[in-house]
C-alpha positions as CSV (number, residue, x, y, z in Angstrom):
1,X,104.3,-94.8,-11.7
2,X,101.6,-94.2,-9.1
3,X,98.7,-96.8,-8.5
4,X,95.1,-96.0,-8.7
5,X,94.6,-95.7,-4.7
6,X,97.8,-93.7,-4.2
7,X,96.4,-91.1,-7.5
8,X,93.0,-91.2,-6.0
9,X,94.5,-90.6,-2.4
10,X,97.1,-87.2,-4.2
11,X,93.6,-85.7,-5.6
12,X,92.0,-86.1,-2.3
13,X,95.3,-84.2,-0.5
14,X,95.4,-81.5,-3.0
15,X,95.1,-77.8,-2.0
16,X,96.5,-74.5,-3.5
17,X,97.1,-76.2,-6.8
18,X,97.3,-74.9,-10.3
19,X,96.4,-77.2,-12.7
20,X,97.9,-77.1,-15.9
21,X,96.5,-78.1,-19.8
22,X,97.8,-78.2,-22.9
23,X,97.9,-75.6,-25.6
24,X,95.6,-75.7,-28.5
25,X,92.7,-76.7,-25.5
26,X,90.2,-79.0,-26.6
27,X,87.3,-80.7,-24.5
28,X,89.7,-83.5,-22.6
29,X,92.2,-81.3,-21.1
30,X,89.5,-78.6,-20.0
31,X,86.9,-81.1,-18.8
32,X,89.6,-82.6,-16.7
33,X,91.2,-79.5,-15.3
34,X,88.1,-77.9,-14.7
35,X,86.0,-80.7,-13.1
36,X,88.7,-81.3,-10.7
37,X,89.0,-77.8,-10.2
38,X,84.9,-78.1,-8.8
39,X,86.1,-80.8,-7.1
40,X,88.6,-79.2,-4.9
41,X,86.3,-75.6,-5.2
42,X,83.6,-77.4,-3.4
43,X,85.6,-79.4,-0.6
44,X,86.8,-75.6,0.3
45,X,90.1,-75.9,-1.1
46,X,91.5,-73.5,-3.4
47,X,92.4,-74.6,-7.0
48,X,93.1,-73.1,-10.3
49,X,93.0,-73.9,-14.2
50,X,95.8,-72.3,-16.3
51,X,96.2,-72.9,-20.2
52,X,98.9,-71.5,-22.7
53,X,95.2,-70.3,-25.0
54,X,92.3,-68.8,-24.7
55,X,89.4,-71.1,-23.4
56,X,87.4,-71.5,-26.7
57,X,83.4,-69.8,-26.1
58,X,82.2,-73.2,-26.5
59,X,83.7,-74.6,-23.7
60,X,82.9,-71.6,-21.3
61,X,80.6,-73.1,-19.7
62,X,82.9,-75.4,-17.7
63,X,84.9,-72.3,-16.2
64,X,84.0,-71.5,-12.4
65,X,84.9,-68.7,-10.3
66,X,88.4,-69.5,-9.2
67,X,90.2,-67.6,-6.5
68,X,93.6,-66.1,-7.1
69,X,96.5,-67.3,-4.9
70,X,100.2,-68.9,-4.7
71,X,100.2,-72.2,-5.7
72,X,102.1,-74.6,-3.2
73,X,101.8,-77.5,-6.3
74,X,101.5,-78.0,-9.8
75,X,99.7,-80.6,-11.5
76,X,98.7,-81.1,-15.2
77,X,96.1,-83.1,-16.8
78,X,95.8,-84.7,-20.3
79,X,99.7,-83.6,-21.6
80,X,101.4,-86.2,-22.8
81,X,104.7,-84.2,-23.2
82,X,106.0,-80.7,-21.7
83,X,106.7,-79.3,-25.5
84,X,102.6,-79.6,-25.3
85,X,102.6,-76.6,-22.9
86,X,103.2,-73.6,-24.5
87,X,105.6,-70.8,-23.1
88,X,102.8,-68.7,-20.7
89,X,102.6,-71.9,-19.2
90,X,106.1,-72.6,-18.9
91,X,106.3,-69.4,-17.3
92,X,103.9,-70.6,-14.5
93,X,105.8,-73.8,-14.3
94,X,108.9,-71.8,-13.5
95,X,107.5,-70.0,-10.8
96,X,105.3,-72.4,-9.0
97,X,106.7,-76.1,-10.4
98,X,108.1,-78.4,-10.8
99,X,105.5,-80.2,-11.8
100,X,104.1,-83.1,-9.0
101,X,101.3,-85.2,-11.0
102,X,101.3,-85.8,-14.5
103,X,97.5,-87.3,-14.8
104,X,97.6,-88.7,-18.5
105,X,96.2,-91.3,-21.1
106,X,98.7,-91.2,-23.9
107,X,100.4,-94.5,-24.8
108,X,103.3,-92.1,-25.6
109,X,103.4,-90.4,-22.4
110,X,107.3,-89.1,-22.0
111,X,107.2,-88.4,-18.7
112,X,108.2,-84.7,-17.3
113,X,106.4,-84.8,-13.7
114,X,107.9,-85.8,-10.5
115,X,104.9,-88.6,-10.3
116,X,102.8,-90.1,-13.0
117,X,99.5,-91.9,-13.3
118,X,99.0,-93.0,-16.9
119,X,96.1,-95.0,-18.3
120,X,97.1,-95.7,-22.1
121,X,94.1,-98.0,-22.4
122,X,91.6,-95.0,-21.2
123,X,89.7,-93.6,-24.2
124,X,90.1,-89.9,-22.4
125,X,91.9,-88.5,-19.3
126,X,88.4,-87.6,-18.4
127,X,87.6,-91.1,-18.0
128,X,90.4,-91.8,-15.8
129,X,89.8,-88.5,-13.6
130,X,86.1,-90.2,-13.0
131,X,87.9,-93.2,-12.2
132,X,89.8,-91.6,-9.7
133,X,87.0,-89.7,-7.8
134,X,85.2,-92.7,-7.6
135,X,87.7,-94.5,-5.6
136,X,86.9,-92.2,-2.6
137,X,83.4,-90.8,-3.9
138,X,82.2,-90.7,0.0
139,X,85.3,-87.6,0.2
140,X,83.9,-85.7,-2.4
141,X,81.0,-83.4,-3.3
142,X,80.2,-84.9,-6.6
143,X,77.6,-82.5,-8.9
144,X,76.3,-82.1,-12.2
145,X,78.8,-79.3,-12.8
146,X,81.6,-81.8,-12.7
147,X,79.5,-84.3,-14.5
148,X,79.6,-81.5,-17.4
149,X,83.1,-81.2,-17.2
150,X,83.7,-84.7,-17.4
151,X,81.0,-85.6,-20.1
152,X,82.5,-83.4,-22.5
153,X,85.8,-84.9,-22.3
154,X,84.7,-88.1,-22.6
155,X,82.1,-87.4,-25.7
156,X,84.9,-85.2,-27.5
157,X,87.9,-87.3,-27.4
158,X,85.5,-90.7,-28.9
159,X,83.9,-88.2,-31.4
160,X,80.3,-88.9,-29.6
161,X,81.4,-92.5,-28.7
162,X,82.2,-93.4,-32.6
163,X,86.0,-93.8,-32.3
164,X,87.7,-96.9,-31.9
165,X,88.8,-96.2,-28.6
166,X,85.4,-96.0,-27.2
167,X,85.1,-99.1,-24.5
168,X,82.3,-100.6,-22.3
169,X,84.1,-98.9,-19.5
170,X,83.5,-95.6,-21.5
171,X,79.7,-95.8,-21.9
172,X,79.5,-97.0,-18.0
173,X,81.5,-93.8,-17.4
174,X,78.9,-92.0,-19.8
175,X,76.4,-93.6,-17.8
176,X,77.3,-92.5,-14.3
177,X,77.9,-88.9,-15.8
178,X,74.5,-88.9,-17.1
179,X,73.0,-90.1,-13.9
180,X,75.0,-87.5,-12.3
181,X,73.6,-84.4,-13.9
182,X,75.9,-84.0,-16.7
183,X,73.8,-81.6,-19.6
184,X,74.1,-84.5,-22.6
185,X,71.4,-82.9,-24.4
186,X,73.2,-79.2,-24.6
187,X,77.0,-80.7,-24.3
188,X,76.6,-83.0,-27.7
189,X,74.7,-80.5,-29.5
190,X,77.4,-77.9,-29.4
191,X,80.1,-80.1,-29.6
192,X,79.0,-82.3,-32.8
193,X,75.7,-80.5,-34.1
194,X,76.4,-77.2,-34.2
195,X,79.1,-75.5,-36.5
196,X,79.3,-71.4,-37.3
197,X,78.7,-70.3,-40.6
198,X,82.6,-69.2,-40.8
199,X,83.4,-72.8,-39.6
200,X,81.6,-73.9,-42.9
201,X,83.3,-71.4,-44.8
202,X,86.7,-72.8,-43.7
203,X,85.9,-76.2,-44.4
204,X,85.2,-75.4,-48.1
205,X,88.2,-73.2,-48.7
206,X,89.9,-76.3,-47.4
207,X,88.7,-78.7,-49.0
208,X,89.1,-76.7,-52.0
209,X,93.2,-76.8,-51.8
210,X,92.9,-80.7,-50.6
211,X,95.9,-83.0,-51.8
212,X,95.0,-86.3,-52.4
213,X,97.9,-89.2,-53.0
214,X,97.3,-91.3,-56.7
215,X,96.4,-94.5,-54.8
216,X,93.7,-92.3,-52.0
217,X,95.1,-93.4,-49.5
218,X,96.6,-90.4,-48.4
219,X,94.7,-87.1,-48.0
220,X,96.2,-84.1,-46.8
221,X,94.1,-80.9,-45.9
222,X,96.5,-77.3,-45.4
223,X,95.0,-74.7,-43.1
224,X,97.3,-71.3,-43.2
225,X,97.1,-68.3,-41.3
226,X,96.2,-67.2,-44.7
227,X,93.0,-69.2,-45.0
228,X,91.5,-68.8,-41.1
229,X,91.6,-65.1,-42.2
230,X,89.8,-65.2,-45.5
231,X,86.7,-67.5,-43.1
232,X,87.3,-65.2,-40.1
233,X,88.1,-67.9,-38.0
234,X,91.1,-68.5,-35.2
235,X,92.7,-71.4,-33.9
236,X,90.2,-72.0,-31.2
237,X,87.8,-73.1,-34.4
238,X,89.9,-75.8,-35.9
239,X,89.3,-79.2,-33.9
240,X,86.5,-80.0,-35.4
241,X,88.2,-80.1,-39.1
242,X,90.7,-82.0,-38.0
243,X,88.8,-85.4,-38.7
244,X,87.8,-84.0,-42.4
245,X,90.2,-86.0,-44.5
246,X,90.0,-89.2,-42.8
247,X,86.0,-89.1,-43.8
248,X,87.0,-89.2,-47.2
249,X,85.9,-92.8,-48.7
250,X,89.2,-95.4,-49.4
251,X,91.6,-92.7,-47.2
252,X,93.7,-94.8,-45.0
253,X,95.3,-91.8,-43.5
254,X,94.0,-88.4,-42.9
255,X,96.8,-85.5,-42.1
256,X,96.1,-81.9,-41.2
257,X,98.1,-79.4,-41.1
258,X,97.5,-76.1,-39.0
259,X,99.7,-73.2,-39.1
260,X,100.7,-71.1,-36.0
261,X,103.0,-68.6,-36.2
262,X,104.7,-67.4,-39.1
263,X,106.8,-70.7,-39.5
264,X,104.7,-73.0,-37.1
265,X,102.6,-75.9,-38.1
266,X,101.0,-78.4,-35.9
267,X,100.0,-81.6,-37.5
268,X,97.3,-84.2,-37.0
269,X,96.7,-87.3,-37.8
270,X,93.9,-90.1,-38.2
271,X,94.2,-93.4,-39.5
272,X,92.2,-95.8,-39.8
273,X,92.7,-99.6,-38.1
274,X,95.2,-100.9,-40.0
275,X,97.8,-97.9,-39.4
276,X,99.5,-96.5,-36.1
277,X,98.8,-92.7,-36.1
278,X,100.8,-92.6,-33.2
279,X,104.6,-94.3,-34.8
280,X,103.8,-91.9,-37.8
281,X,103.8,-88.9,-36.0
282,X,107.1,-90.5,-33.5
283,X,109.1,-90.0,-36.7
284,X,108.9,-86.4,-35.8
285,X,109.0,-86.4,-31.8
286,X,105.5,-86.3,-32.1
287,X,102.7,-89.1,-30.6
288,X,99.5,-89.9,-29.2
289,X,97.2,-92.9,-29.8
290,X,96.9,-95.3,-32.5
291,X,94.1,-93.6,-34.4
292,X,94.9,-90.0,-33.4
293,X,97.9,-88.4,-33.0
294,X,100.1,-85.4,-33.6
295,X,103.4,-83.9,-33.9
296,X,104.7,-80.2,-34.8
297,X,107.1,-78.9,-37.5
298,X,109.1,-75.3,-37.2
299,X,111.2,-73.7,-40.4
300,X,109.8,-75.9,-43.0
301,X,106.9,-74.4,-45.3
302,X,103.8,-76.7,-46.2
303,X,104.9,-78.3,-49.5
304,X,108.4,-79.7,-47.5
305,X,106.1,-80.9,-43.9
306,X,103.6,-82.4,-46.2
307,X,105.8,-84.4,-48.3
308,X,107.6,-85.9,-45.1
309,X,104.4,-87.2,-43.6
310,X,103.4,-88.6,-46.7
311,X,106.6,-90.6,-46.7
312,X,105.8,-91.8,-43.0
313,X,102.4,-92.6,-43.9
314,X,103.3,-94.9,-46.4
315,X,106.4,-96.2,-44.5
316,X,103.6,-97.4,-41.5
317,X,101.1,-98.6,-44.2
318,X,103.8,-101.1,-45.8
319,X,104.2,-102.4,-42.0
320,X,100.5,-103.3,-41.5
């Protein structure tokens, strides 16, 4: 695994690069690609952002004009896995990998880049990618653009610096971001204060069909193709329901379950701080952080995916 200076010192060297996200984009994995994307756009270099998904409309203001070329390297930002992908950006990965730099903060990083620089203690890759221009901030043309970029990554993956992952280091980084230009104000109204009237409608339809365990400890929230249609809502529109059943008063463990294609569900999780989300989700090849994780199912309908992550919920509460 690289060092800090020898990461700091690959960014610096990068030109014609594609950088890669994850599917399901949410404010990390953009705010990283894209402000190192500026970052490269305004030292003259040429750099692009590709995702499996659509950007979501919230998040287009982030996206610069990027110039179309051939790629000499591949890097990706914020994917802890290559299953996180997607197959359109497989298909970029086949013609312009392998990939060179895996930049990532997942604890459960399995590593599918030719080099690696993880932080597992870093409350967002954002975080760490602001880590890394600092260490040769004299070499770069730092702007509030980027600060954007990198603010909303860091605000969206603490939930507005309320999550247990949120560290001194993370407000300093706020700080900096802040004194750098970043739009706060704008950036955390969209982000947590501001929800569309079919969001709302999706939450109630939800919460509606919510399965709660005896004990309520458990709560379990279903969103089908079914339901985003009845509140005219897409995938893009789904991160912020996510935490929903982990609000819920005596719930130890919140679970989520969003349906993709006809037999696709992804699944997340959110525990509270006595419970790994992280080693319930590794029963399924799945991962991420201990309060925050995820993992996918294929072939199995709701009822069947539901009652399996209820069994590993309750096989990592008994280990607390």
């Amino acid at each position: 695994m690289l060092t800090k200076t020898e990461a700091a010192q690959k960014l610096l060297a990068l030109d014609d690069v594609l950088i890669l996200c994850h599917r399901n984009p949410d404010g990390d994995t953009l705010g990283s690609g894209f402000a190192l994307a500026r970052a490269l756009l305004n030292k003259g270099r040429r750099a692009r952002v590709f995702c499996h998904d659509a950007v979501p409309e919230k998040f287009a203001y982030m996206v610069p004009e990027m110039p179309d070329f051939e790629p000499k390297t591949v890097i990706s930002v914020d994917v802890a896995d290559f299953a996180l992908f997607g197959e359109r950006t497989e298909a970029q990965i086949a013609r312009y990998g392998p990939v060179a730099l895996a930049i990532d903060h997942h604890p459960s990083h399995r590593q599918f880049a030719e080099e690696l620089y993880l932080e597992g203690d870093s409350a967002s890759c954002c975080e760490i990618i602001w880590g890394l221009l600092k260490e040769r901030k004299d070499e770069w043309q730092l702007d509030a653009a980027i600060a954007s970029c990198l603010y909303t990554g860091v605000a969206t993956d603490t939930g507005c610096f309320k999550f247990s992952n949120t560290s001194p280091r993370t407000h300093r980084t706020a700080a900096e971001l802040m004194e750098l230009g970043a739009d706060y104000v704008s950036i955390n109204k969209v982000m947590f204060d501001t929800k569309t009237f079919e969001d709302l409608k999706l939450e109630r339809l939800a919460l509606d069909r919510l399965w709660m365990s005896a004990d309520g400890k458990v709560a379990v929230m279903t969103i089908t193709k079914e339901l985003m249609d009845e509140a005219g809502v897409d995938e893009t529109g789904l991160d912020a329901i996510t935490a929903l059943p982990r609000k819920i008063e005596g719930v130890e463990v919140g679970i989520t379950l969003k349906q993709r294609g006809e037999s696709e569900f992804k699944v997340s999780v959110r525990t509270g701080e006595t419970t790994s989300a992280s080693d319930i989700c590794a029963h399924f090849g799945g991962g991420g952080h201990a309060r925050a994780a995820g993992c996918q199912f294929e072939g199995l309908s709701p009822e069947e995916i539901r009652e399996k992550m209820v069994k590993a919920a309750y096989g990592e509460m008994g280990r607390g």
